[in-house]
N, C-alpha and C positions, 0 to 999 in steps of 0.2 A: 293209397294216397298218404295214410298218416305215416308207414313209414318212411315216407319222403322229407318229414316234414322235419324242418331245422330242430337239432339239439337243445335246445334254449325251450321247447314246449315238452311236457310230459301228457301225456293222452293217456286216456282211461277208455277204454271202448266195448261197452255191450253189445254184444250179436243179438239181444234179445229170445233167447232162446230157454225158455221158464224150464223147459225138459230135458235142459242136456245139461249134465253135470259139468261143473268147470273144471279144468285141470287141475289137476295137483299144485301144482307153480306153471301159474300164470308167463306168459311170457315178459321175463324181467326187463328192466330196464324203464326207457323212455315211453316206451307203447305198449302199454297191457291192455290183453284183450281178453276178454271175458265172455264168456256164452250167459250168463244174465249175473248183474250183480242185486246182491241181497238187502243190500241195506242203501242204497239210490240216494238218501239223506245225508249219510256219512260225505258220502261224493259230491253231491250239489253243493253243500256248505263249503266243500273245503277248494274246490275250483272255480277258476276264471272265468270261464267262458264255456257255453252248453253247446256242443256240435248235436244237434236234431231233431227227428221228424216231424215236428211239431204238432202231437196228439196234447188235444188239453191239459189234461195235468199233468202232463210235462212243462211245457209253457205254462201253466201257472204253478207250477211248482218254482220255477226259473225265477219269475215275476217274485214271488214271496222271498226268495232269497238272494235277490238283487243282482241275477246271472244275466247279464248280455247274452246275446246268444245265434247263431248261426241257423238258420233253418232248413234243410234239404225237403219240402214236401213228399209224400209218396204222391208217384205220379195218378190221377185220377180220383183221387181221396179229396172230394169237394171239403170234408172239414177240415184236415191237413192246410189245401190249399187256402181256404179263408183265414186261417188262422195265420200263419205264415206272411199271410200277404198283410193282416194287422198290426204284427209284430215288426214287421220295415215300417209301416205305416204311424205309427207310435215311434219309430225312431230307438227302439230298443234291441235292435238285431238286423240283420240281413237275410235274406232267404234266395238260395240259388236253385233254380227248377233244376230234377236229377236229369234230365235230358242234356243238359247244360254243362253237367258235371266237371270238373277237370282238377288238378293237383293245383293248378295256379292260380284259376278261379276262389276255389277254396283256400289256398292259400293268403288271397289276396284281400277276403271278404275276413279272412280271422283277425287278419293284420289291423284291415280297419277298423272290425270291432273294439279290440282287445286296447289299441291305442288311442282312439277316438275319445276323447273327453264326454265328445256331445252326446255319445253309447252309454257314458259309465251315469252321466247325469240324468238321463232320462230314466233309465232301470231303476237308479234311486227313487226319483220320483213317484214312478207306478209301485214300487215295492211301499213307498209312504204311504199312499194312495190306498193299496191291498190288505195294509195293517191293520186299516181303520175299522176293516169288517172282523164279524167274531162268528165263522160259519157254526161253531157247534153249538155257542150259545142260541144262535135264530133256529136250529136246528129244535133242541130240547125245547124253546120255548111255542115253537109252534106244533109241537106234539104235545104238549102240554095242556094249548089251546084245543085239539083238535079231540083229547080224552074226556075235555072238559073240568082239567084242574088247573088252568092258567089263566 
């Protein structure tokens, strides 16, 4: 599907695959595709819009770096699917069921996201929202507590 996808987008695309070594050169151009990329931070900060599967910290990863985002759940993945289904629900993405799947579908859900105002302001929002917390600080502090020196 993404090499379908109009010139004017560049896609970055993981197979997910932690065990198979990536090629040498990637295939260049507008759509690289990768068997797992290594550093996920690098990519999140530096793109638009997140094409997928909606496992949590991915979506909260997305959330923390103000990435609208496309959701395709894994079919039968009750946490995929609740998740997914929050992220349209929140107004910060779309989520198209892969049953569903098609080039125009998806095409038509990136469009909205990517240009939609009411996409870019909500993501800010919950990204504002997600600042406020300091997980490593509540982290140390409540091991802190729990040794008995907090």
């Amino acid at each position: 599907i993404f090499r379908e996808f109009p010139d004017r987008y560049n896609i970055v695309l993981s197979r997910g695959l932690s065990d198979v070594p990536n090629p040498e050169k990637p295939n260049g151009g507008r759509l690289r595709i990768y068997n797992w990329v290594d550093d996920r931070y690098k990519y999140l900060k530096a793109c638009d819009l997140l094409v997928t599967r909606g496992g949590h910290n991915t979506v909260g990863e997305a959330v923390y770096y103000g990435k609208p985002m496309v959701v395709i759940p894994t079919v039968a993945h009750s946490e995929h699917q609740g998740i997914a289904e929050s992220v349209e629900k929140m107004g910060i993405g779309r989520k198209i069921q892969q049953y569903e799947l098609s080039k125009e579908k998806l095409y038509r859900a990136v469009e909205e996201v990517m240009w939609s105002e009411s996409y870019w302001e909500k993501i800010r929002d919950a990204q504002r929202f997600a600042s406020r917390f300091n997980a490593i600080g509540s982290i140390a502090k409540i091991t802190l507590q729990v040794v008995g020196e907090g």
